[in-house]
C-alpha positions in Angstrom: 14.9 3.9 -24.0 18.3 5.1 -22.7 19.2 3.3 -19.4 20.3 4.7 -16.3 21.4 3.1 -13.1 19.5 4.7 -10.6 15.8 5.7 -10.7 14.8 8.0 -7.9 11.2 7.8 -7.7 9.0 10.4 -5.6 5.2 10.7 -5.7 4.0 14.4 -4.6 0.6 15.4 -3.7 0.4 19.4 -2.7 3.8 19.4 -1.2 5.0 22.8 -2.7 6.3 23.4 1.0 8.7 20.6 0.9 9.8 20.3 -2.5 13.0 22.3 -2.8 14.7 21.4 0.8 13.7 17.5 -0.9 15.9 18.3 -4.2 18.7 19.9 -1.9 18.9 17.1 0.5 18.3 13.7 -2.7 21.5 15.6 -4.5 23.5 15.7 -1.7 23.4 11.7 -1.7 23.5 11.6 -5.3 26.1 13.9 -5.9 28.6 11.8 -3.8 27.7 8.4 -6.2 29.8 9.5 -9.3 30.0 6.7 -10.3 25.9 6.0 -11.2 23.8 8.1 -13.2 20.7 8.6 -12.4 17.1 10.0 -13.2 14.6 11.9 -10.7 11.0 11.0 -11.7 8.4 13.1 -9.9 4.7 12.1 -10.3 2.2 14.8 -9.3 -1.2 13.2 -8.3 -3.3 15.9 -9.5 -2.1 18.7 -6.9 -4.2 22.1 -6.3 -1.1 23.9 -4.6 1.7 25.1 -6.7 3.7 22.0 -6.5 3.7 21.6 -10.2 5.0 24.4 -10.9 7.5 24.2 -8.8 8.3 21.3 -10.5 8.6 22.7 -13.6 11.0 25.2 -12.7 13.4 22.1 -11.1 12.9 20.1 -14.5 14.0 23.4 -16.5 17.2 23.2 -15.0 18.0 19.9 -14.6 16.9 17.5 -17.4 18.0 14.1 -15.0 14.3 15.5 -13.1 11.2 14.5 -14.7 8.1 14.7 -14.5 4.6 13.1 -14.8 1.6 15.1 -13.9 -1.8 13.2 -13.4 -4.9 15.0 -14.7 -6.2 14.7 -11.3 -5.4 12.9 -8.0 -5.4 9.2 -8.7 -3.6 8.2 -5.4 -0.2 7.3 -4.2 -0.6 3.5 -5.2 -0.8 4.6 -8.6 1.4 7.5 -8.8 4.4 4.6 -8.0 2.8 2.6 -10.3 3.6 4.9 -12.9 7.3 6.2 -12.5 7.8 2.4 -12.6 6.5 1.7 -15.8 8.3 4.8 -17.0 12.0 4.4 -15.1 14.7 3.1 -17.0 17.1 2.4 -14.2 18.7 -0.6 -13.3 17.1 -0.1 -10.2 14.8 2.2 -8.5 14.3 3.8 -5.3 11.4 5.1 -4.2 11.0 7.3 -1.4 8.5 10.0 0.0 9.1 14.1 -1.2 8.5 14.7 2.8 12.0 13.1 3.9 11.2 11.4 6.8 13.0 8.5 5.1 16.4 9.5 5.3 17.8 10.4 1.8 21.3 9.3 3.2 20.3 5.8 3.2 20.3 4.9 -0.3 24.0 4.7 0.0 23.3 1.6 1.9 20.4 0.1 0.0 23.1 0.6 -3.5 25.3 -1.2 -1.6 23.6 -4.2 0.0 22.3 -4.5 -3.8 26.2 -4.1 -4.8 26.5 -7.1 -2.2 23.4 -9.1 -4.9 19.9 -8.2 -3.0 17.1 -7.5 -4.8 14.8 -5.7 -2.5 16.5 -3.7 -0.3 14.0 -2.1 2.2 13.6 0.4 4.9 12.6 -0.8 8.2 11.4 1.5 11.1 13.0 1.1 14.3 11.1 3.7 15.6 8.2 5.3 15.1 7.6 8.1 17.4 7.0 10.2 15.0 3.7 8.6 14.9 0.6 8.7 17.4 0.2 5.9 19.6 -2.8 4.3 17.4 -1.2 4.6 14.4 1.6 2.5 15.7 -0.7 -0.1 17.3 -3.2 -0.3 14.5 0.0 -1.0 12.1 1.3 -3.5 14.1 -2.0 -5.6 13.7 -2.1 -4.9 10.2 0.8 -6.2 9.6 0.3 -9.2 11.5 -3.2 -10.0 10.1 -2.1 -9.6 6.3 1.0 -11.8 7.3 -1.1 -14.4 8.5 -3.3 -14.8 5.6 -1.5 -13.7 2.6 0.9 -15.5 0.4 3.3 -13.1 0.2 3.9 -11.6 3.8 4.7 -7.4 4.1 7.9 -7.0 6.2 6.9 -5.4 9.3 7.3 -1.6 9.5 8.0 -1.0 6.8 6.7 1.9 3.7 7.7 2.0 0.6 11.0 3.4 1.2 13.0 1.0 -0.3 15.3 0.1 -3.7 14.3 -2.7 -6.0 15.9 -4.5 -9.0 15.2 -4.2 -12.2 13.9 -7.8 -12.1 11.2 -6.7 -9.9 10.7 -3.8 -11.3 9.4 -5.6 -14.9 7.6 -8.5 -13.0 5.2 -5.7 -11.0 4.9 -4.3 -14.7 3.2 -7.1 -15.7 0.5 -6.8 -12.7 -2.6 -5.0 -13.7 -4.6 -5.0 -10.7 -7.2 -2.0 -10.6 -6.5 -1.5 -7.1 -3.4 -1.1 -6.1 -1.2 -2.3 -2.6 1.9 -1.9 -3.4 3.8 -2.8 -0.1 2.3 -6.3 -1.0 2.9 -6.2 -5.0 6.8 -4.7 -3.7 7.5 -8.3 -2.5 5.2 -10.4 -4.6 7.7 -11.2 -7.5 10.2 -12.9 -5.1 13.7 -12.6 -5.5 16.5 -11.6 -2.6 15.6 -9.2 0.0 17.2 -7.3 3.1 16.0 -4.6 5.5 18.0 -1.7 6.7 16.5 -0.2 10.2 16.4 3.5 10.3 14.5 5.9 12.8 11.9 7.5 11.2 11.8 11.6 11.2 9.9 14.1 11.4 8.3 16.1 8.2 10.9 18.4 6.8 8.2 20.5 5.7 4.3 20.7 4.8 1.1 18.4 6.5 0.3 14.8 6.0 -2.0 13.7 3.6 -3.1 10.7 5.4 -6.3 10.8 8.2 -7.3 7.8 9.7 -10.5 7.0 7.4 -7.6 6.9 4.6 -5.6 4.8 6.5 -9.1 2.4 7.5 -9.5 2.4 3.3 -6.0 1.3 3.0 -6.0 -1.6 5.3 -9.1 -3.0 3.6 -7.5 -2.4 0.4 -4.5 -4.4 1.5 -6.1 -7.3 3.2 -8.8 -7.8 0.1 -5.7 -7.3 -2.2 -3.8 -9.9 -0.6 -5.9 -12.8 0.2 -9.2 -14.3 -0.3 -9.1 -16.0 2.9 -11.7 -13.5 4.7 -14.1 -14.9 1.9 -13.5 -18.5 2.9 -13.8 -17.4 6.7 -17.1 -16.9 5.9 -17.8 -20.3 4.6 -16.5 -21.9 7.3 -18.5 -19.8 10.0 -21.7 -20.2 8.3 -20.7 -24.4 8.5 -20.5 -24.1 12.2 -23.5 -21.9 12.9 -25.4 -23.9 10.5 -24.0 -27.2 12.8 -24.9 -25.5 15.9 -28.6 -24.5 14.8 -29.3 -28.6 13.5 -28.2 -29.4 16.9 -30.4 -26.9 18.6 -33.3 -27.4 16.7 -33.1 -31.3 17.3 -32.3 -30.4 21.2 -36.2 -28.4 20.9 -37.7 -31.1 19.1 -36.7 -33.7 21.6 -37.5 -31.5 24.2 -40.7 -30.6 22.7 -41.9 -34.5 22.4 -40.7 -34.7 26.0 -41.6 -32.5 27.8 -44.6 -30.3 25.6 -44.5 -26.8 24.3 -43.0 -24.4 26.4 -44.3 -20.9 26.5 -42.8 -18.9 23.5 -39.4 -16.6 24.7 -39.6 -13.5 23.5 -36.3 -12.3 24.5 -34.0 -15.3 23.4 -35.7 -15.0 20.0 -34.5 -11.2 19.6 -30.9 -12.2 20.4 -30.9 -14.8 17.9 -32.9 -12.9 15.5 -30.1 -10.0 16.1 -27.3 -12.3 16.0 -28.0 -14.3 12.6 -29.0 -10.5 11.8 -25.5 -9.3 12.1 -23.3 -12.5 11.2 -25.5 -12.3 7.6 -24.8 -8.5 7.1 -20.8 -8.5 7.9 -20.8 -11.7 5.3 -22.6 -9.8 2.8 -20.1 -6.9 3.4 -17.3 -9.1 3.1 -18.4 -10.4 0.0 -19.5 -6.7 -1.4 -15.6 -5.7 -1.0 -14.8 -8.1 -3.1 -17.3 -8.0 -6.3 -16.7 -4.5 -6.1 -12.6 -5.4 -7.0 -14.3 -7.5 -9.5 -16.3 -4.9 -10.8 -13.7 -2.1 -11.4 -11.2 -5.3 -13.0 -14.0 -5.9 -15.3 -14.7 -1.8 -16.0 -11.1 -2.2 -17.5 -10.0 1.3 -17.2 -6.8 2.5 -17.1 -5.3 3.0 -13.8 -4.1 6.6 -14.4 -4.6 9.6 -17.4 -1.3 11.7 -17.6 -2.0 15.3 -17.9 1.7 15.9 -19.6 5.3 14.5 -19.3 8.3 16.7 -18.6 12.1 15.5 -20.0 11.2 12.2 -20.9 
């Protein structure tokens, strides 16, 4: 595989809107590095727009553009996954078709990796771009996972960012079916700095993101990055189980005491509602994970390529 030094990595799903103002602005930068060659991969996640044939049009022109086009929408996660097993850079940078990360800063991520970082990532200093419950929401999402994983996600922060080659072949040896990559980004270790930038607007186009997305993400991340909520469990059904020995030896004393009481309807319910609840979250807790181990034992491929363009 011929080697490059830069891999520009952008996964597109139905953003024909944005595409070409995104090639104009990503060869302004590059055009001013000389000095590097590069490649352009572009993953299409199984669009319905016309953003692959836009695509094709780019790539006709410009070999350094390539393409991989999903056979249907397998997801961002994976569309990253991809380009990295395919780059050949000496490092890549990967960064979203709708530029609200600045293209301009991956003059400064080459040269804090000039300067011997690894990961060199992109960290929002402002997010007004974003409503006020997406800001808060991802504040406590990044706290949690931080708490409880053993690889903590720098705090706002995407996946706008430019990593090694070294980490680029140790997340090619992860396999996970499901896929969190601002976790698996800092897994493999190595050297790491963050930039702060304030985040813009679209250039173009809609999200692809809605809130129940986002709700799937976060469980994705937190059940990708720790097993601790599983041992939470085991230590809450210790304490209730302590609780109800010491209750239920408070009733018998009282009972020897003091005789039977007349039956309480109403403190039964609560309890019987309680227990109720505690035993259904545990049991959804421990269905998010078999279901991880269900589609790592499936063993199917993360992603089926519809067709490759200039590799």
């Amino acid at each position: 595989m011929d080697s490059e030094d830069l891999s520009i990595i952008a996964p597109m799903y139905n953003e024909q809107e944005v595409i070409e103002v995104f090639f104009s602005e990503i060869f302004k930068v590059l055009n001013k590095l000389k000095e590097y060659s590069f490649e352009i991969i572009c993953v299409n996640d199984g669009s319905t727009d016309d953003t692959l044939r836009i695509l094709k049009e780019f790539a006709q022109k410009d070999k350094r553009i390539k393409i991989i086009s999903f056979s249907r929408n397998f997801g961002k996660e994976k569309a990253m996954y991809a380009a990295l097993e395919a780059c050949c850079g000496k490092a890549a940078v990967i960064i979203d078709v709708d530029l609200q990360d600045p293209a301009e800063l991956i003059v400064e991520f080459i040269n804090k990796w000039k300067e011997g970082y690894d990961n060199v990532y992109g960290v929002r200093s402002d997010r007004q771009t974003d409503t006020f419950l997406k800001r808060v929401t991802a504040n406590y999402f990044y706290d949690l996972v931080n708490k409880i994983s053993d690889s903590p996600i720098h705090k706002n922060t995407g996946d706008f960012r430019l990593i090694d080659r070294k980490i680029i072949d140790g997340i090619k040896q992860i396999h996970d079916k499901k896929l969190f990559m601002k976790y698996i980004f800092n897994w493999p270790g190595y050297k790491s700095v963050g930039i702060e930038y304030v985040r813009q607007k679209r250039a173009a186009g809609k999200t692809k993101f809605n809130y129940w997305k986002l709700w799937n993400f976060a469980l994705d991340g937190i059940s990708s990055s720790s097993t601790l909520p599983l041992r939470i469990w085991t230590y809450l059904g210790m304490v209730i189980a302590f609780i109800s020995f010491v209750y239920g030896g408070y009733i018998v004393f009282r009972t020897v005491i003091h005789g039977v009481d007349v039956p309480g309807y109403a403190s039964t319910f609560i309890a019987v509602l309680f227990f109720g609840g505690v035993q259904l979250i545990c049991l959804g807790v421990i269905g998010e994970y078999l279901g991880r181990l269900l589609e790592e034992t499936r063993n199917r491929p993360l992603y089926i390529v519809g067709e490759k363009i200039n590799f």
